[in-house]
N, C-alpha and C positions, 0 to 999 in steps of 0.2 A: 211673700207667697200667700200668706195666714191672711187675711183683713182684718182679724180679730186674736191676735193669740194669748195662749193663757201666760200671765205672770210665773218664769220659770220658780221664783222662790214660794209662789203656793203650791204648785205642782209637785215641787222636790223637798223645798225646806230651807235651811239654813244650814251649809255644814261648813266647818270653818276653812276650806279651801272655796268657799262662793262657790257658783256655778261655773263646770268646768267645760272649756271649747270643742269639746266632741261629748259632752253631755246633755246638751241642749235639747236634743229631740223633742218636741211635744205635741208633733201629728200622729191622726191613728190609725197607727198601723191595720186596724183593722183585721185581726189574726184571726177570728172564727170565720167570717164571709170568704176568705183568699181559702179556706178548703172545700168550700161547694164546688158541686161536678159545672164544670162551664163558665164558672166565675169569670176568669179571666177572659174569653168570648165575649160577657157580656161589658164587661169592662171598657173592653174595645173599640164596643159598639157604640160606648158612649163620647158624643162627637166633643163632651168637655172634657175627658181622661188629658192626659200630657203626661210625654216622656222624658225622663232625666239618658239623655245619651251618652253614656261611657266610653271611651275610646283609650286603651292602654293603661286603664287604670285612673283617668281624669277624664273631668267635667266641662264643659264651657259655663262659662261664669259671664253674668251681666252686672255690673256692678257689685254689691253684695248680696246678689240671690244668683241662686244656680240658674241657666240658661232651660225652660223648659218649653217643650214645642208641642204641636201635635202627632198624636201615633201616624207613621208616615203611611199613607191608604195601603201601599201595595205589603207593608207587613202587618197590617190587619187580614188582607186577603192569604196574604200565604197563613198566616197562622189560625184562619176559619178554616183552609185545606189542608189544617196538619203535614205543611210541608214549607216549615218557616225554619230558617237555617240561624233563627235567631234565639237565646234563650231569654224570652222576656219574665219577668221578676215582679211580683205586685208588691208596689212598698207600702201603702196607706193610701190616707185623703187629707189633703189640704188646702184649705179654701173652700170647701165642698165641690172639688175634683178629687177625682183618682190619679194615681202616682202610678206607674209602673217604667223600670227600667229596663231599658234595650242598650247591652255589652255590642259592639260593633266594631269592625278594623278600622284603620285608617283611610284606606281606597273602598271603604263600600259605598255602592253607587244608593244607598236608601241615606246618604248624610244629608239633610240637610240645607240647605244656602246658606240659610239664616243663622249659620252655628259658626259657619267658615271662618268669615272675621273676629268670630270672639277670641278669648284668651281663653285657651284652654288649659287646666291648671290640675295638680294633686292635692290629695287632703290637706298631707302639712305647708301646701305651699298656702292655703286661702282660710282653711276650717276658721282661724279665731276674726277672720272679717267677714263671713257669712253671717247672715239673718239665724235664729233659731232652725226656721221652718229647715234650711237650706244645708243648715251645718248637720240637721239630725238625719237629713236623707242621703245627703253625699256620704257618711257613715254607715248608713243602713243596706246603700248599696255597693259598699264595698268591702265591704264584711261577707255580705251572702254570695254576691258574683266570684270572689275567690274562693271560697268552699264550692259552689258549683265547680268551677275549675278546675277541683283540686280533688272531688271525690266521685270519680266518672265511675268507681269498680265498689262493689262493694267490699267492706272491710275484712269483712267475715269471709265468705267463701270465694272473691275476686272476680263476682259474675258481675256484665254490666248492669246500670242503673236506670232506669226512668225516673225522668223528674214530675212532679205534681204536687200538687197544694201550691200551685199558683210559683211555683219556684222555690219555695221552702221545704219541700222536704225528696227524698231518695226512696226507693222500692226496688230493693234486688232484684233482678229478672229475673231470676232463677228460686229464690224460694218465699219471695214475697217481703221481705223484711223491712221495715220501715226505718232509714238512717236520715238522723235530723242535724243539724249545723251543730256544729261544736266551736262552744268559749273555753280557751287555757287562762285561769285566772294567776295572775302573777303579782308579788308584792314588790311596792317600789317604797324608799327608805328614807328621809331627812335625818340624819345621824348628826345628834348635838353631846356637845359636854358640858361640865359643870361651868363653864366660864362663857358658855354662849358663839361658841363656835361652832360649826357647820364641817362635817365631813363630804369632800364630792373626790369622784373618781372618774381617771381619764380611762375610759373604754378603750381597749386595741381595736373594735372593727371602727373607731371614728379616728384616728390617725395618732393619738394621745393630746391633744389642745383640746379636746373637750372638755368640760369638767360637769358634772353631772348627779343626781343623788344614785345610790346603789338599789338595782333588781335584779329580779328572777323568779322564776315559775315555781309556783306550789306543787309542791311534788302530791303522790297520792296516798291519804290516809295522813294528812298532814294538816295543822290549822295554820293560820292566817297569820296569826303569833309565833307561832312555829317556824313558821317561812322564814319571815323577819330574823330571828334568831339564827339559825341557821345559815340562810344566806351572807347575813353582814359579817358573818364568822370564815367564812369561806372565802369571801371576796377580800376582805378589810383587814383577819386575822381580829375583828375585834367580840369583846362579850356586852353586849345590851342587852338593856331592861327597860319595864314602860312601854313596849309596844303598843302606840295610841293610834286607831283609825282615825283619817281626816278627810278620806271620799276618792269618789273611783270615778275610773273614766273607761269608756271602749277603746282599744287601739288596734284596727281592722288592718295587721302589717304581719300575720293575716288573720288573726282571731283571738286577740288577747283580750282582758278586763283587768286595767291595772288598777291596783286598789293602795291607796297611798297611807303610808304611815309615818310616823314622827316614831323617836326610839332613841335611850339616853346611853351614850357610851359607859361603861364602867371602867376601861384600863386604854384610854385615849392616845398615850404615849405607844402603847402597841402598834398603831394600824400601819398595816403595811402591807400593798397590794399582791394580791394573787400571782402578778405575772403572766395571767394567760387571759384572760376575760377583763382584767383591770391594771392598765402600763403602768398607773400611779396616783394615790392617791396623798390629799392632801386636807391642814386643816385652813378653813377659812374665818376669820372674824370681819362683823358687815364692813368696813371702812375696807378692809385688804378685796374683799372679794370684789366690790365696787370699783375700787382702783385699776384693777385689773380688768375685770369686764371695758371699762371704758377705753382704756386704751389698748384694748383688742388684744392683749398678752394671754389672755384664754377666751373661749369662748363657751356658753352657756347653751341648754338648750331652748329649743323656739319657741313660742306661745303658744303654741295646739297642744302643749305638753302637760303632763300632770307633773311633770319633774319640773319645768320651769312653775309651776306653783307650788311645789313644795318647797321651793328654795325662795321664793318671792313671798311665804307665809313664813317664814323661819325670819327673811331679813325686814318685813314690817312694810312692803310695797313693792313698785316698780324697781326693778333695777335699774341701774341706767344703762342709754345706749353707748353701743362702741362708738367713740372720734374718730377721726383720721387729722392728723396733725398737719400743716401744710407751712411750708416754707415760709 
């Protein structure tokens, strides 16, 4: 997308989970210009602008960049006539174009040709083989298109909203009030013991074969260290110590920031799963856990994940893949 993009490790740093696959963003956003009155008009008008088109929540994808076109003429005209049935969204610039998304059905007659054939795909299906430019916009636009979604009323008194500042922000119609997107930041877990083993837990909404590191949502008036404690006590039945940050990632499933931590068991022999949020958990050492992932007796979670990195920075690389054995 970029011709020229910036090196993510100048941009962000070194933290010891590397650069994480829905962290990538490095176009800009652009967030003072997307509040000027008409911004987006003029935007429009710019015949090098290009749109990222969403349909159900996925992209069309052209190899490893998102599939983007141009704003299709007749939804520039409706939305000059303030009578576009669409809510378009300005994400940034990249390349030195404009970015703006257009959410869209399946049968609407403004699709495209040129999109028809592609592969149209979801975050976790593509995020960690997108380009930078490509993984931080498909993020960006589906983080904000579900909060549109999702907060048509105001919170406070339940009157409808107008949207403006370019898609970013809310205005109760009734008392004026300004309602901006909301992040729930949640802490997720690598729990180890004195001997270098790895606690992961089969989640009930994944069927119990998953195996996975331990989360949940920072409650309010609550730290980060906090969380961590707390949660792993809750889920695991265990008490840790050492709560060390290792880096965060967006998780737009619909508005998370999971912030990854490492965390050292004190009483290991205890753990033992919730029962309601976590079917069973288990300890793993790198040879057992490896043995297993390969011959698909559990399964892990995918690449776009901060929890497959925190378990991939615990065991010293790649996992390896599942086989399938054959006669």
């Amino acid at each position: 997308m970029s011709a020229e993009q910036p090196k993510l490790d100048d941009v962000f740093g070194q933290t010891p989970l590397g650069i994480l696959p829905l962290s990538r963003g490095t176009a800009d956003r652009n967030c003072m210009a997307r509040e000027e009155l008409d911004f987006l008009n003029r935007v429009l008008a710019d015949e090098r602008t290009r749109a990222l088109i969403m349909v159900e929540h996925r992209a069309p994808v052209d190899g490893g960049e998102l599939a983007l076109v141009p704003v299709p003429a007749q939804i520039v005209f409706q939305y000059n006539q303030n009578n576009c049935d669409y809510q378009l969204v300005y994400l940034g610039k990249a390349g030195g174009a404009d970015v703006v998304l257009i959410p869209m059905e399946p049968e609407s007659p403004h699709l495209p040709d040129s999109l028809q054939q592609l592969p149209w795909l979801g975050l976790r299906d593509i995020a960690a083989a997108l380009d930078d430019d490509s993984a931080g916009f498909f993020v960006e636009a589906l983080a904000i298109h579900q909060w549109l979604e999702n907060s048509a009323f105001c919170p406070r008194c339940g009157s409808s909203t107008t949207v403006v500042a370019s898609g970013w922000v809310r205005t109760c119609d009734r008392e004026g009030r300004q309602i901006f997107p909301r992040t729930d930041p949640a802490v997720i877990c690598a729990i180890v013991d004195d001997t270098d083993r790895i606690l992961l837990g089969a989640a009930a909404r994944w069927g119990g074969t998953r195996f996975s590191t331990l989360a949940g949502f920072v409650e309010p008036g609550e730290s980060l260290e906090g969380a961590v404690v707390r949660e792993i006590k809750e889920e695991a039945n265990l008490d840790v110590a050492d709560p060390q940050y290792l880096g965060s990632q967006p998780w737009p499933f619909p508005r998370s920031l999971m912030l990854g931590f490492t965390a050292r068991a004190l009483n290991p022999e205890q753990a033992e799963a919730d029962g309601q949020e976590i079917l069973a958990v288990r300890w793993f050492s790198k040879a057992a856990l490896a043995e297993e992932v390969s011959t698909g007796r559990i399964q892990v979670p995918g690449q776009s994940s901060i929890a497959r990195k925190l378990i991939e920075h615990w065991y010293g690389g790649p996992l390896p893949e599942a086989t399938t054995l054959e006669n």
